[in-house]
N, C-alpha and C positions, 0 to 999 in steps of 0.2 A: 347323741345326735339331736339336735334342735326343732322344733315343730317344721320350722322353713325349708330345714334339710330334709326332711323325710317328703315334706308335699311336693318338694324340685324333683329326688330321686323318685317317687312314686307316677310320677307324670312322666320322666324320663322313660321309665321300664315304660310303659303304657306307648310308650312313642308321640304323647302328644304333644303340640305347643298351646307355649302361655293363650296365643288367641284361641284356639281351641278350647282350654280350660276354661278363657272368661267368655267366650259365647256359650256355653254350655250353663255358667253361673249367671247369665246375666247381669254382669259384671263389665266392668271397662280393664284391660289387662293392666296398669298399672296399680290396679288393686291386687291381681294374681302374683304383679313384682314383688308387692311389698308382704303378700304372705311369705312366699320362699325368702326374703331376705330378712324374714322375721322381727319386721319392723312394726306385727302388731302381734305379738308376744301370747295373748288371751283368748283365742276367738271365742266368740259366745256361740253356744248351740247351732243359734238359727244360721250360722258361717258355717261350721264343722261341719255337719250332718250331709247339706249338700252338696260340700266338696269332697267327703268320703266317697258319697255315689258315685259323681262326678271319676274318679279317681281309683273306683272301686277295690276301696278295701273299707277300712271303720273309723270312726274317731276315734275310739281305744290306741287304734295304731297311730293315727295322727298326734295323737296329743302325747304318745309315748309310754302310754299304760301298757302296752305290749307291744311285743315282738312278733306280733301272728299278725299277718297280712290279711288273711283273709279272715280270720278272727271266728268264726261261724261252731268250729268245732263238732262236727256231728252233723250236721243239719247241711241238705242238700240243696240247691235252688232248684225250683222243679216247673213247666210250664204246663195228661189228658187224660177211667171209670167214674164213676158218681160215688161222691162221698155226702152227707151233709153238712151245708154252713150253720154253726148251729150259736149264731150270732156274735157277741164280741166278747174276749177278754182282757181285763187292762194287765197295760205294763204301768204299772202305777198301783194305785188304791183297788182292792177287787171291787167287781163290778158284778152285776146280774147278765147272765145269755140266755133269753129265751133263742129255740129256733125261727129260722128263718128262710134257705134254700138249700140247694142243693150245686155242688160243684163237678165240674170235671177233670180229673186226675191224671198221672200216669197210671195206667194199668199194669205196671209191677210195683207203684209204691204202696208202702205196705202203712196205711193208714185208717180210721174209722170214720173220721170228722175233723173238719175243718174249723177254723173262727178266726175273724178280723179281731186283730190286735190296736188294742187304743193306749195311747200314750208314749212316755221315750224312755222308760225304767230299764228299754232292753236295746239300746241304741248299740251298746257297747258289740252287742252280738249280732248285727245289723240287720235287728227286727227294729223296724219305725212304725210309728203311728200310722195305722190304714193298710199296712201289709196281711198278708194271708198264712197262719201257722198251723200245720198241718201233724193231727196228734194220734196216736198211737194209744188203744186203752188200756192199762195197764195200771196197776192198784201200787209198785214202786217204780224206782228209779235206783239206775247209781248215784254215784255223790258227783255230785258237779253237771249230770244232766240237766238239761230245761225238762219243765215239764209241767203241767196245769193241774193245780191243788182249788179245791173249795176249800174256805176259810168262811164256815156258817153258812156254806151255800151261797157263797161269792166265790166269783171267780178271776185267779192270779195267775200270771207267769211268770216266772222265775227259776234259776237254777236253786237245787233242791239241795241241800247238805244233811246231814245228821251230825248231831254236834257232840259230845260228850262233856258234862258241866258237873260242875259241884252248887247243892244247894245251901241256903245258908245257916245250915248245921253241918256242914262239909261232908255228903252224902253224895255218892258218885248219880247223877242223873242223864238221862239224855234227851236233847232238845231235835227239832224241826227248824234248820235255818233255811230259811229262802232267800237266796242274795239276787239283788237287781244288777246290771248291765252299763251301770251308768250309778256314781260315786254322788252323783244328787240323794241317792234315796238308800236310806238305813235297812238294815237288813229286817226282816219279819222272823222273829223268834217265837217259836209255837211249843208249848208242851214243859211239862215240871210241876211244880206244885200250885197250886191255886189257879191253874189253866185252866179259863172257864169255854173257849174257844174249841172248836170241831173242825179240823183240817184232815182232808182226802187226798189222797192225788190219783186225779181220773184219768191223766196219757202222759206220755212221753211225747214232747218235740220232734217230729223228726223229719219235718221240714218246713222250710215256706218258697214262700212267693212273694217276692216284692210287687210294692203300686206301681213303682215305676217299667217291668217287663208288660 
């Protein structure tokens, strides 16, 4: 199925129309025609991203990286206890968080602290830049959960892998992969021989809040 095709059917289920789609993008709808008719073949980010929301599901799913609509995996959207915000972490390059406030939760999600997420390393999973991800402390992960690692006492988000590797004397080793959400950015490979580098991981993901609710 074609970009065009999935953005027509995905608006379809949703019950909206084209002019609903292009007021929503600030767009004129003969620009929403020529998406569905896949007359622009590549959208760039700054296209994708807010016709996913629009559309609600991912660009993963738009662009046909998968089959999961809702794409999330795990992670709940959530809108009221006190956690704190304990400033940002990138979907990108780690970054430093000092504290900063204090939020309001659901009082059964089972959370510790909160932090605005910077960057689009995790679009894929429809964390955007300026959203709110909601972590769980917890010193592992399974393989393929999100989850927030220091790397030198910077801090990353990324789904978490363990890898199993041979080194180059063909010695069985195992690595730390942290893959991004979005096929922009190369995986972060942690751990093996001459790894001069100190990675944690202080929560689990287990949920956010979009900027846009």
């Amino acid at each position: 199925m074609s970009m065009g095709e999935r953005i027509r059917r995905r608006r379809q289920e949703l019950g909206l129309t084209v002019e609903e789609v292009s007021r929503a993008l600030g767009k004129n709808r003969a620009t929403v025609y020529r998406y569905e008719r896949g007359d622009i073949e590549d959208l760039p980010t700054t296209a994708l991203e807010p016709l996913s929301r629009v559309l609600q599901t991912t660009p993963s799913y738009l662009a046909g990286w998968t089959e999961d609509v809702d794409g999330i995996e795990g992670l709940l959207a959530v809108r009221s206890r006190r956690v704190p915000l304990v400033g940002a972490i990138a979907c990108g390059e780690p970054i430093c968080a000092p504290e900063i406030e204090v939020l309001e939760v659901e009082a059964d999600l089972q959370c510790d602290c909160a932090m605005v997420c910077r960057g689009d390393s995790m679009t894929g999973a429809r964390i955007y830049d300026g959203d709110i991800v909601y972590l769980r402390r917890q010193e592992d992960v399974e393989d393929g959960q999100i989850a927030a690692v220091s790397i030198d006492g910077e801090l990353t988000l990324k789904r978490v892998f363990k890898v199993r590797d041979l080194d180059d004397e063909g010695r069985v080793i195992y690595r730390t992969e942290l893959r991004a959400e979005n096929p922009r950015y190369a995986p972060i490979r942690l751990g093996g021989p001459g790894e001069t580098r100190r990675a944690d991981i202080l929560g689990l993901a287990v949920a956010f809040r979009s900027r846009l609710t």
